[in-house]
C-alpha angles and dihedrals in degrees: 000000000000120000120208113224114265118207114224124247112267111234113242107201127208101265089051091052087042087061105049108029104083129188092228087057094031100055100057098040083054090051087050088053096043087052093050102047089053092054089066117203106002084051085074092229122134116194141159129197104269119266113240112196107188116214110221105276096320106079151282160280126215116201117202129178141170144148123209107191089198096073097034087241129147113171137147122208120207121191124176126193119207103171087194102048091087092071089063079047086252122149110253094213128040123171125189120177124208117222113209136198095240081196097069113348100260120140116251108174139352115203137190108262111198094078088044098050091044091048100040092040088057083039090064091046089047078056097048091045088061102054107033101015108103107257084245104056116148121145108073115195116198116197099201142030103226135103095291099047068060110057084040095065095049094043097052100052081070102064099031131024102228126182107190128059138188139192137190128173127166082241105056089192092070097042091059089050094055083034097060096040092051091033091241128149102255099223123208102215130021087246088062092051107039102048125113083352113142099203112032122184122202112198100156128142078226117154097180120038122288106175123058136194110254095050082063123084115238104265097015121144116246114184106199108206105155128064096069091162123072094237107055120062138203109189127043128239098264081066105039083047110040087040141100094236122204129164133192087240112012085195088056085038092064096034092055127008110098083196088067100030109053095032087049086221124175121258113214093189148273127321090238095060089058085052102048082045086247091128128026120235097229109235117261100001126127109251129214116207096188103195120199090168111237130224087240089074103052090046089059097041094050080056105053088050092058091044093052081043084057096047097047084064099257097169098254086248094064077058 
């Protein structure tokens, strides 16, 4: 049986999908997927929780699929997580994402991961902000000083103006660095940075608590983005239990988050279902948007950035 030639997939690195992938584009194509993955069937997204294979003692690979027929997208992340590479200055997570025709199987694209899962995972909290963070939101509190504290920072300028930033990271070193590149105010304790703030982030590799209740203004935003495992935690009990709690998948949610899962808070729904007005944001009350990050979102993201690749005149062979 004859076999037609298939082209391989041309590699898109990380500087190339930094170009061309934008907050103001980004944003909007994540709401629609969040949308659409709470509506269940008739939103036209398969996805599985994602599939962990631990190596030995040395590390791990995430494998994360999904399809959303809505957006004509077919895509599958792989992360893996490798804690000692770093001593052979390595880089302890790498990410690539395969892009596939949903038409016929055949691989279209793979492209580097790490950029993508910064930026869409800030995207999701950027989502979050517009529709339960207070209009007037101002003060911004960010609880770590990594890649994503920084993507953070960039996303959520898009959905509220705020003039006031803190940081706070264990090491405050670090948290002067990301402080003086953003023009924040680098804080010394959490305490410092949390109080009276009306969005706070949490992108910590915490595995306690280490942000409590009463350093938190009564109907502030917290986007809780850290503690991806069951067993860490990022915010104590006074918050998972006094709070209006959403996730972006409320099955992911129980598998994984430590936050709902230790504290046996109660889970109101899914952000997409705010968004879609299929559940009310009670007034004056502090929110929780609890982010696992979904393959969904990879899968959308890896799209838009072929189509801007495409737009920028790449000949459709490079693609």
């Amino acid at each position: 049986m004859a076999h037609s030639s298939v082209d391989p997939p041309k590699y898109i690195d990380a500087s190339r999908v930094k170009e061309v992938l934008k907050y103001e584009d980004l944003i909007p194509v994540i709401e629609g997927a969040l949308v659409n993955f709470s509506a269940r069937e008739s939103g036209g997204i398969v996805q599985p929780v994602r599939t962990a294979v631990q190596v030995e003692d040395r590390g791990f690979l995430l494998v994360m699929p999904a399809y959303s027929a809505k957006d004509n997208a077919l895509a599958v992340k792989l992360v893996t997580g490798f804690p000692e590479n770093e001593k052979q200055g390595l880089p302890s997570f790498i990410g690539n994402i395969m892009v596939l025709d949903p038409r016929n199987g055949l691989p279209q694209a793979i492209m580097d991961g790490i950029v993508i899962t910064d930026m869409r995972t800030a995207g999701a909290s950027a989502v979050a902000t517009k529709y339960l963070a207070s209009k007037d939101a101002r003060v911004l509190c960010i609880l770590g000083s990594g890649a994503q504290a920084r993507s953070h920072a960039q996303a959520l300028k898009f959905v509220r103006p705020f003039t006031e930033i803190r940081v706070w990271s264990r090491t405050f070193a670090n948290a002067q660095k990301f402080a003086d590149e953003i023009g924040a105010k680098a804080c010394s304790t959490v305490e410092e940075a949390a109080s009276g703030a009306d969005v706070i982030v949490t992108v910590t590799l915490a595995t306690t608590p280490i942000l409590c209740g009463k350093w938190v203004k009564s109907g502030a935003l917290i986007n809780s983005v850290g503690a991806p495992r069951p067993t860490w935690r990022e915010l104590d009990d006074e918050i998972m239990q006094n709070s209006f709690i959403v996730t972006d998948s409320s099955e992911a949610a129980l598998k994984e988050a430590g936050d709902v899962i230790l504290s046996k808070a109660t889970v109101s729904g899914e952000i997409g279902d705010v968004i879609s007005g299929k559940l009310s944001v009670p007034e004056g009350k502090t929110k929780v948007f609890k982010s696992l990050g979904m393959a969904v979102e990879d899968v959308v993201s890896a799209k838009l950035v072929l189509s801007k690749l495409k737009e920028s005149e790449v000949p459709p062979s490079a693609l």
